[in-house]
N, C-alpha and C positions, 0 to 999 in steps of 0.2 A: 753451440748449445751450452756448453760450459759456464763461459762467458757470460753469459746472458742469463744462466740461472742463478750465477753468483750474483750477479748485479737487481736480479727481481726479488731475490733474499731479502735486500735490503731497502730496494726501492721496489716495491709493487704497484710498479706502473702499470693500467691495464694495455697499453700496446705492447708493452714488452711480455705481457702473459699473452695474449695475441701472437707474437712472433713466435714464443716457446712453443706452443698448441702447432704453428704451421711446420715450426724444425722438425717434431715428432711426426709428425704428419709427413714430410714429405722423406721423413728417416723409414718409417712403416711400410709407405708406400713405394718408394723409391730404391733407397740405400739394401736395404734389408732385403734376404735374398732368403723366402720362407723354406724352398728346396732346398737349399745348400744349407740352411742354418747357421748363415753368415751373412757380413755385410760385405757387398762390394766395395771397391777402394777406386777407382779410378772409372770417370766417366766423359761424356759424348753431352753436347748441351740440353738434348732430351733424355740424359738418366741412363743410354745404357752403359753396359756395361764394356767397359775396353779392353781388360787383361782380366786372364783365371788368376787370381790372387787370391788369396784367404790371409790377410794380413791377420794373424791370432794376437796381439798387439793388441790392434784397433779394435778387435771384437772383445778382450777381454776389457778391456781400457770406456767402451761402451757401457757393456754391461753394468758397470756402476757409475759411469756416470750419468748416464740418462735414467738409472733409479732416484740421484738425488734431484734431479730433474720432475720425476714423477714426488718425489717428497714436497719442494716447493710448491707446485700446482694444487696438491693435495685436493685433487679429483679421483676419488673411487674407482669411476667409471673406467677412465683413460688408463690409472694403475692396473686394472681387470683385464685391459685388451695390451698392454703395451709389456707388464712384467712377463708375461710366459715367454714372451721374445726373449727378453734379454736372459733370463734363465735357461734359453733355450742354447744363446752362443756361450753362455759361461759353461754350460753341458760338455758343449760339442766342442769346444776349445781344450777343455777338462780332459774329452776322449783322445782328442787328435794332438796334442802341442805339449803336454805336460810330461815330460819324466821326471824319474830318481833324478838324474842331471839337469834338472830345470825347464823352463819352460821354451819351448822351438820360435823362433822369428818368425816365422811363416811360409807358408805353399803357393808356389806359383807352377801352376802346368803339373799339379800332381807329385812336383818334387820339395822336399819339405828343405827350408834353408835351419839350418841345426844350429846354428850361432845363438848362444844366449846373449841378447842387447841387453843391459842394463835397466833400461826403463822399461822394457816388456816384462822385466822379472818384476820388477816392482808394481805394474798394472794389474798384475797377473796375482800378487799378495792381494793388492784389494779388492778385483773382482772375487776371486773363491772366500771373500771373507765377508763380501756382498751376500753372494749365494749362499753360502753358509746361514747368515742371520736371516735368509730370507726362507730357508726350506729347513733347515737342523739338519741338512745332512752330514753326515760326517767323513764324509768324502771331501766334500768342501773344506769341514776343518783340518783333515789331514794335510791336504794340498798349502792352504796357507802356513802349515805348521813345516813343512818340507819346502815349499819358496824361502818362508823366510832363513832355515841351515842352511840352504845355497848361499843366499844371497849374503849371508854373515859366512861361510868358509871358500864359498869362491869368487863373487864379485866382489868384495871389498879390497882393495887393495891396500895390502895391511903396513905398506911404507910409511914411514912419518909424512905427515902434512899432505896424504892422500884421501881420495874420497872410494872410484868406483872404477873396476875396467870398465873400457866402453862395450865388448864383450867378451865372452869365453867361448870357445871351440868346447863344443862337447866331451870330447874326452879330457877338458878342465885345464887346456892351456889356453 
């Protein structure tokens, strides 16, 4: 989906807005898990679902990208029925994944893996900062204003000619 909204940004081919319309489509119908307030991550060639995973990653990682997704298309309609979803995992990510020590990798079988990855922290900046612009809470802007202290006092790694740990253990080694 990414991909392919980048690429109809600029080229607004109508197949490729056709394709985008079936991604979210079969993302609504398919991926998206309305009970759990999560997307599944791993499937069977008719869509189910194969492992209890709650990748908070991919959900927050989601969350804004498939809003600029709804930006390109800029259909009302679709924005009406498809933003409560993604507001709904930036929520539920918010409750379940987020602490003072950053944001969780994810829950598989109920056990939450504590590792802050790199790139989940930083998906995890831009989705509450989605959600943020998207509702004014200020829940949201606190979370990004507290991803981003972690992510400048603990993942950077402040070595010369360093960029990022791949992650940190909770307790910040």
């Amino acid at each position: 989906m990414e991909g392919y909204t980048g690429l109809y940004a600029v080229w607004p081919d109508p197949a490729l807005k056709a394709r985008l319309y079936e991604i979210l489509d079969i993302w609504e119908t398919k991926i998206y898990n309305k009970e759990k307030r999560r997307q599944e991550v791993f499937f069977d060639h008719e869509y189910n679902s194969l492992i209890d995973l709650h990748s908070f990653g991919h959900d927050i990682e989601t969350s804004w990208l498939a809003e600029k997704t709804l930006e390109v298309l800029d259909d009302p309609a679709l924005t009406v029925r498809i933003r409560p979803l993604l507001l709904e995992m930036a929520d539920h990510t918010w409750r379940t994944a987020l602490t003072d020590h950053g944001f969780a990798n994810e829950c598989e079988k109920g056990v939450i893996n504590q590792k802050r990855i790199w790139w989940v922290q930083a998906e995890a900046l831009m989705g509450f900062l989605n959600a943020y612009e998207k509702t004014g809470e200020k829940r949201f802007e606190d979370a990004v204003k507290s991803l981003w202290d972690y992510i400048r006092d603990m993942m950077t790694d402040k070595r010369p000619d360093s960029e990022w740990f791949w992650y940190v253990k909770e307790d910040g080694t």
